[in-house]
N, C-alpha and C positions, 0 to 999 in steps of 0.2 A: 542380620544374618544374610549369608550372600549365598544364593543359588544358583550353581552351574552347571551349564549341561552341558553334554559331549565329554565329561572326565569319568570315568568308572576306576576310581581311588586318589589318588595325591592329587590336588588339586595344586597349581600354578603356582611358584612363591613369587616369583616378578617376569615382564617378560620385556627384552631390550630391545628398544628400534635403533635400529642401524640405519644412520641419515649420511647421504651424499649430495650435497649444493642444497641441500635444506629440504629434500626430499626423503622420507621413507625408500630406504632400497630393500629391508631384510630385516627378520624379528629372531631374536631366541630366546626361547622359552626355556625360565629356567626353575626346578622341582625346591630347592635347594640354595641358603645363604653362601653354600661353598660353588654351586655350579656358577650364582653370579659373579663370584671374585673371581674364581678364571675367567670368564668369560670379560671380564674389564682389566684384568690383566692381560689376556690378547690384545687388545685394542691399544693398548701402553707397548706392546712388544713391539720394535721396529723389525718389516717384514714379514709378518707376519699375516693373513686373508683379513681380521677381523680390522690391522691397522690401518688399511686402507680406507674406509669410512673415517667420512669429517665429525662426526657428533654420534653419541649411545644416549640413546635418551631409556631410563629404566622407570617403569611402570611399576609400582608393586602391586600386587594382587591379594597375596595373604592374607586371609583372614584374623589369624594368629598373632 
């Protein structure tokens, strides 16, 4: 069992690092299987903020 602090209810379902030249530039934290599939469907959008990072590395967190 995993014990988190700093959540007061929905705890993380995955959270994605946004890499530029092999660097961590930016995370998003996502509640939800559906917030991640957008959120890597941005990244596939041409044009789009999130396209501009070279690599999403996704962490999952869930428990569940």
């Amino acid at each position: 069992m995993r014990n988190l602090l700093g959540f007061d209810g929905l705890a993380p379902y995955s959270i994605i690092y946004w890499q530029l030249g092999g660097e961590n530039q930016s995370k998003t934290v996502c509640y939800t299987d559906d917030e991640e599939k957008k959120a890597l469907e941005r990244f596939r959008t041409i044009g789009d903020f999130y396209s501009t990072y070279d690599k999403a590395i996704v962490n999952g967190v869930s428990t569940s």
